[in-house]
Structures are given as C-alpha cells and as structure tokens.
Phi, psi and omega in degrees: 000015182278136122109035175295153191243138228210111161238110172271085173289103180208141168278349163263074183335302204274339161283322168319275160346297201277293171318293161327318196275338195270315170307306190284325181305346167222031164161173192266112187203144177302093176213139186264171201214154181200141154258025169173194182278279163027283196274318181293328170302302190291003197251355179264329171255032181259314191285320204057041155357130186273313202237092173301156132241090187265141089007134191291291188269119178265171173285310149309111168293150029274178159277197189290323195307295193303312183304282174333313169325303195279330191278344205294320197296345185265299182207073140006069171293173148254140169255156170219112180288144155244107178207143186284022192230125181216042179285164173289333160310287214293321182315334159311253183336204187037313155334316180257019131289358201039106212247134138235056158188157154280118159228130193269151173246139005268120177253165175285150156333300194315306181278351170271312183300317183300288193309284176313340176285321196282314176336294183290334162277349149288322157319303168329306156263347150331296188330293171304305181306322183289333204296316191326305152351275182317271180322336175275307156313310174301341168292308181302322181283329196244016171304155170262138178112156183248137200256141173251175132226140168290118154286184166311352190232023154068037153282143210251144189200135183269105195290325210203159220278309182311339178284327166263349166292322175245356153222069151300324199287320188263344208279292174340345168225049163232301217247169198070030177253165177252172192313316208288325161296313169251004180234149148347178165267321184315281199279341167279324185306295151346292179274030179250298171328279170327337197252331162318316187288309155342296164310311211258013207015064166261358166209145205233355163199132180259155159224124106319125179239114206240148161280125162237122209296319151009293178210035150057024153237178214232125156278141143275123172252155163227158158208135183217146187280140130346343196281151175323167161277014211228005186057030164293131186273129175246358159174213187223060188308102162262133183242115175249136159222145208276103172266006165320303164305321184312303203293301177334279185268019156081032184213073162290135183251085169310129170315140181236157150278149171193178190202140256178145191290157127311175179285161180286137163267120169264133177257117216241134177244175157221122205239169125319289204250088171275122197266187198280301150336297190291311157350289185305295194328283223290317175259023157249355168285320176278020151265277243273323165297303143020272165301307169282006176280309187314304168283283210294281213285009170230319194302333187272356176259009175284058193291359203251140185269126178263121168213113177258137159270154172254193181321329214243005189084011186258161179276112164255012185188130196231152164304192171258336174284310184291332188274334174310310199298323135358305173075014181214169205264183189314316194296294213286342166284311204290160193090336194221146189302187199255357180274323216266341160251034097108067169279347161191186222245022189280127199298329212216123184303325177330301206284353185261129196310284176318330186287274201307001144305286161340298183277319173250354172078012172234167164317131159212189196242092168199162183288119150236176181218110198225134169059027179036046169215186197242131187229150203219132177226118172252130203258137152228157187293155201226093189223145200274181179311301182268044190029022158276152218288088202260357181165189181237132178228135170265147190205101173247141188236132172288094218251356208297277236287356184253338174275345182298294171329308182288324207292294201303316167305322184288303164311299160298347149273330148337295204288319162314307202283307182288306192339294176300313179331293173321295195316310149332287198299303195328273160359269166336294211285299194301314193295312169316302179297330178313299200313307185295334182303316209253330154312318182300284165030263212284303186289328180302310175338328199237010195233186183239145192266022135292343203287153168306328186284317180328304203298311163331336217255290217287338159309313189298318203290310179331291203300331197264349168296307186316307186311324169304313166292311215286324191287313182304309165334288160334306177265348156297318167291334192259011186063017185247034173258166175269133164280131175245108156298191178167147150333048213249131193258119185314314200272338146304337190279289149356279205292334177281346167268008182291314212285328176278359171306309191279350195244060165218013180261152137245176196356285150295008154233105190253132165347079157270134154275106201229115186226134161307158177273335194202059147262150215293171157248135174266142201275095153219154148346121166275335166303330182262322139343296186282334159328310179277340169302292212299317195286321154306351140294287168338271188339281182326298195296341196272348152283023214201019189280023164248025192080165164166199191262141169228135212220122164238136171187146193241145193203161170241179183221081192289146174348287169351323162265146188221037187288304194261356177283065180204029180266343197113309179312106212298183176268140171183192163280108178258177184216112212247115181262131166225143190244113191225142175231145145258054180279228190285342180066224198221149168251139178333317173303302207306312189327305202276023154295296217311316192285348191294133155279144181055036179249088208215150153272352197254169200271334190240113175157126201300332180108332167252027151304279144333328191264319155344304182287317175293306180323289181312329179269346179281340184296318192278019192055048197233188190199168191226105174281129184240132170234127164186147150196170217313136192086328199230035172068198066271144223232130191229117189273132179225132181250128149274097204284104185257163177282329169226155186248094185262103160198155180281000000 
C-alpha cells in the first residue's frame, strides 16, 4: 500500500488528523484532509484519490453520500464511510455509493487497517475487471455478423451494434417478439422445435443456412444453448451472418459463434461492523459471477479458434478451442506474439493478416496450409466508440474438408466433360476405321504375299487392329460400351490370366498370388474384370524397369470395419483386389492425377488406363485406394461391392 493517495472528508479537523496520523504510523501513504463536500470535490479532482475515508454526516451540504456519489463519478476511488450512524436508513442511503466498507466511530487501529486493507483490494481488483470488462465489450460489439439472444420465452433481444445496422428498419418486429411473430406459423413452428431440442440438450449446437424473408437475404444461422452453472436453461445465443454474395457464387462461409455475459450482480451486505472475511466473501462472489459471465458463456460456445492481440501483437485472449488446439496452458500464451509459438508457417511476418490489420485498420484474409490441412484466417479490427484501433481478433477456420469438396467436384466435371468429348471422337473415330480395317483386309486377301505392297498393307490392316483396342479403351471410359454382367469368381479370373500375366512380365520380376481361399463372386462384365487386372499389371511393370516384385491378392471386406471410411462411400460389403510393386512409386502431385484422364507419367502411353479402371469400378458402386511413394512402390487397392460376405 506505499505511496497510496488517501482523501479523508471529516468536518472535525482533529478527528480527521488523528485518522491520518494513525495511517501514516503504520504505513505509507499520500493523504489530503477536506472539511466538507465541496472542498472534498474539488481536491479529488486534482488528487485523484485511490482511497476516500468520508464521514457520512457533514455540517454543510452535500453530505458525505452525495459528496461520494460525485467524487465516484470523477475517479471511482474506494470509498469507506466513517461515522458514528450505522441506523438501516442511512446505511440504505449510503449504499448507493457503493461503499466499499463501514467503519462505526469509535474504532481500534485494528479495525481501521482491517477495513482499508479489504477496501484496496477491492479497488483493485475492481479495476482490473472494468478494464477487462471493457475490451470484451469491444470485441463483442465489433464482432462481424449479427449477434441475437433468445430468452427463456424464446423472445428475441439484440447484442451487438450489427443487428441495427442491418435490420434497422425491422427491429421493432425483431426484438422482445418471438419467432411467431415474425415468420409464418408453419416455419416458427420449426424453428420453436429446434430451440426446444436445444433446451431439452437434445442438441448442443444447431447450424444452418435460412432466407429471411424480411429484407430478402440468406443467413449463416448459428444457434447455441444457453446454461447456468446450476444446468438452468437460460436462452438461446444466435449469430446470423449475411451469405447472400456467398450463396450467389457457391462459396459458403463458416461462421463463428459468440455470446455475451449477463448482468452483473451486485452484492451489498449491511452491517454496524463490516468485518474483513465478509469483505473477502463478496468480492469472490463478484469475481466468480464475473468470469463466468465473461468467459464461460461466450469463450466456450465458440467452436472456431479465436485469438485477440493488442496494439503491440501480444495475445491478450484466447478462446477455449484455440488453447485445446494449441496445447499449452494460459500463462505460457499471453503476452506473446503468435510467431514466437510457431502457430503457423508464415515465412515473413509481412504477410500476416493480424500484422496488416495493425498497419492499416481494414480487414483481412487468407488461405494457409499448416499441418495438412487448409486453414482460412480472418483478421478483424477492433475499434472503440471513437474508432481507434484498440486490437486485433483472428478468427481461424478449418477449411480442409470444404476445399477437398470443391476440388473433386471440379474433377468430376473435368471428367465429365472429356468424357462426352471421347465419346464423340470414339464413335467418328470407330466408323472411320471399320472402313480402313476392312478394306487392308479386302486387299490382303486379293494380293500375293510377295507382292511388295503386302507388307505396307498388312502394317495399315496391324495399326487399325491396335487402333481398335484404343477406341474400345474409350467407350469403356465413357460407359458406352456394351456390358454382360454375370456371376464371376474373381479369383478364376486371376488363375485363367497367370500365363499371360508372366509372359507380358519380363525376367526379372517375379509374380506372387495371394488369393483368399474362399472368396465371394461378384455380378460384373468379366471383361472388365480382366480390363482392370491387365491394365494395374502394365501400370506396375512399366513401373519396375530393373525388376522387382509383384503381388496379386485378393481379400474381402466387412461393413464392420471402418478403417477406410472417410472417402464419402456408403457402408457395405466388399471384396478387394490388390496390386503391389516395388517399383518407382509416386511423389504426392503425380498421386492426386493419376485418375485424370489422358494424364499419363510414362514416356509412351495414352493416358487412360487408370481412368478407365476408375470409371469401371465407380460404375460398380466400388472405389480405389492408392498408397505409394517415390522409391517404395506402389500398391492400388480396388473394392468391390459384393452383397453378403457369408465366409468363416
């Protein structure tokens, strides 16, 4: 407590004194003496007092209460009335300085150090809470997107300044009305169900994207349940954010949640003797209300990692999602900038968002790629009432599985597109050939195979057979060849191609068969069966052109297992061809190709083969796992969807 600045307001000099005298004798402190209200305002607004001691009743108005009311209003000291009157009026009245302590005259040393001591640490942590206070309001106020809450009767009340900026017009029919009110009966009734299951934590977070017919734009809805520390359900914090452009061009934007405390309770006790324990009770009850309004009911509904800096780049607040994702407790973030925890891989501080927010005050954006995933980071500024800059909140969203989405839809129109294209050329291409095929023919037929010309004739007739596979290759990629299904044992198919398996190998690479003993058959084109062997041999060998090893092996696949279940693929029973080399294998670009059509590595090669082989097996409601890489080969797995796996 050295060098506390001390205002004692008493109308009795020599009691005034005698208090001062008792203070500086057992510690260190600034303190001025005022003999009435007046003289105590104005010197409170020179000194700025940490600590009042007023005497309740002055000679002079204002008294002590009015006079505290007004210094509180100048620098919000602690005050502590002295007086010889503790009746249940004035102590009422008094009250509403928020006093924080009594001291009854005549008192001990004892009981004066006891009062003052608890006073300042309450000023003190008082302090600390408003600034907190403050800056969490400003995040909240300058979050983007509009923040609601739902009460208990599933009325509506508006958090944050974006809700009149964007229904200004309506907020007389948004807020304290319920859904019913402002939708249809049909669609309140819906969204009254949803905020039931909410209520009832039959859910614990709903997401959404809603029309709101109102002013005729499209929402990001969030909706997160509400509770007490006692699990009382206490609304509903909804965050609409305006997807309108999004939606226009297909490009949804996940969202964050948030929320904001309740009011604070204050708590006040009243006593003759307030003693130093109930002091402590009171103010941990108001820390503890405090926190959790602040933290608990918005840092923990946050699924998105949230991190705000201040002016200098240090982390001053962190969400509950980022510090899990993070991995080090509170102490060891705050304070320090995010290159200094290596939180992503950006080379040049230049390039981070939250930095260029600092240097310009606007929004910003960007895509990374850390930990082999796709993280979408958004910086936004934080400015107070007169719009200074007061930080910055990063707000990163995990983006991998919606960019995974977009790419493969974008591949599948790829694919789509040569499809029909081939498909064309086939055609055209096949009627041409028919013609050329059948004439070289017609002339061999008719020359002598002395003639000079035979040999010429029979390359044109050779080239239009060759031509012949490449066009069928076509219309198998593009489905339009004709198909027999038929009952076929996978593993029959296999043993009637080993001889010609080995004498398309060459020397040096030798050939193992590892066939389940009792695997099921599957109803496909047996021709395509051998298509996809023959073509997944080629591939290996031309990957091998020093030798190595080749592995066919057939295995099955029960539901049951979910080792692979995260492709998209319903669940069902399979049956598994796999193809293994130990050739050159694949580096990651080549890997995510390989399916392309006319996309070929090789020096000599039309490019469909593998897409071919994918095409036939996605017809069969099947799918293809590839694992390799550069040096160590590769092994390409094909699931076959069969209907029951009846084996021991």
């Amino acid at each position: 407590m050295n060098g506390t600045r001390v205002l004692i307001v008493e109308d009795e000099l020599l009691v005034a004194e005698d208090i001062k005298e008792t203070l500086s004798r057992n510690g260190k402190f600034n303190i001025e003496i005022a003999t009435d209200g007046n003289k105590a305002i104005d010197v409170a607004k020179k000194y700025k007092p940490e600590l009042v001691m007023m005497d309740i009743r002055l000679r002079e108005k204002p008294d002590g209460i009015e006079t505290g009311l007004k210094i509180r209003e100048i620098c919000k000291p602690s005050i502590i009335f002295v007086t010889a009157y503790a009746d249940k009026q004035t102590v009422h009245r008094a009250m509403n300085a928020e006093p924080h302590g009594f001291i009854v005259k005549p008192f001990t040393d004892k009981d004066l150090f006891a009062t003052v001591e608890v006073a300042l640490i309450r000023h003190q942590i008082e302090e600390a809470l408003y600034k907190r206070e403050e800056w969490t309001k400003l995040i909240v106020e300058n979050l983007p997107g509009v923040i609601l809450f739902k009460d208990r009767s599933f009325k509506y009340h508006p958090i944050n300044r974006m809700f009149f900026e964007v229904f200004d017009k309506y907020k007389n029919q948004i807020i304290n009305k319920s859904d019913f009110d402002i939708y249809h009966y049909d669609l309140a009734e819906k969204i009254r169900k949803e905020d039931e299951r909410l209520m009832n934590k039959k859910k614990s977070l709903i997401k959404k994207e809603m029309f709101v017919e109102l002013i005729k734009k499209w929402f990001n809805v969030v909706k997160v349940p509400i509770f007490n520390k006692n699990g009382e359900f206490m609304g509903i914090l909804v965050s609409l954010h305006d997807i309108t452009k999004e939606k226009k061009k297909k490009n949804y934007i996940r969202l964050f949640k948030n929320e904001m405390g309740k009011k604070d309770k204050l708590i006040a006790k009243k006593d003759k003797r307030l003693k130093k324990e109930v002091y402590r009770r009171i103010l941990a009850r108001d820390l503890i209300g405090k926190i959790y309004n602040e933290e608990k009911l918005i840092l923990d509904n946050i699924p998105e990692y949230m991190i705000y800096y201040n002016k200098l780049f240090k982390i001053e607040w962190i969400n509950k999602s980022a510090l899990e994702r993070i991995g080090l407790p509170y102490d060891m973030i705050h304070g320090k900038r995010c290159h200094e925890l290596k939180l992503c891989k950006l080379s040049d501080i230049k390039s981070c968002p939250v930095y260029q927010v600092l240097q310009d005050g606007t929004m910003k954006e960007v895509e990374i790629t850390f930990n082999d995933k796709i993280w979408q980071v958004k910086a936004f500024p934080i400015k107070d009432k007169d719009k200074s800059l007061k930080g910055v909140l990063e707000i990163i969203t995990d983006i991998t599985e919606k960019k995974t989405h977009e790419k493969q839809s974008l591949q599948n129109q790829r694919i789509q597109i040569v499809g029909r294209l081939a498909s064309g050329i086939a055609h055209d291409f096949n009627n041409i050939l028919t013609v050329i095929k059948g004439y070289s023919e017609l002339i061999l037929q008719d020359i002598d195979q002395e003639n000079p010309l035979y040999g010429d004739i029979d390359e044109i007739y050779q080239a239009s057979k060759r031509a012949e596979i490449l066009v069928r290759k076509l219309l198998t990629f593009t489905k339009n060849d004709t198909v027999k299904k038929e009952f076929v044992s996978i593993n029959e198919v296999i043993l009637s191609m080993k001889n010609m398996i080995e004498r398309l190998l060459e020397e040096n690479i030798v050939l193992t068969l590892e066939l389940h003993p009792n695997i099921p058959e599957v109803y496909m084109d047996k021709g395509h069966i051998e298509q996809i062997i023959m073509n997944l041999i080629v591939n290996a060998k031309e990957a091998m052109p020093d030798g190595g090893n080749l592995t066919i092996k057939t295995d099955v696949f029960k539901d049951n297992e979910s080792t692979i279940y995260n492709r998209g693929d319903s669940r069902g029973n399979y049956i598994t061809l796999s193809v293994k080399d130990t050739g050159m294998g694949m580096d990651e670009a080549t890997k995510s190709r390989i399916f392309e059509p006319f996309f070929t590595s090789k020096k000599k090669g039309s490019g469909l083969g593998l897409a071919t082989v994918n095409n036939i097996v996605k017809s069969y409601g099947g799918f293809i796992v590839v694992d390799s890489e550069p040096a160590k080969g590769s092994r390409f797995d094909v699931y076959l969807r069969v209907d029951e796996l009846n084996i021991s």
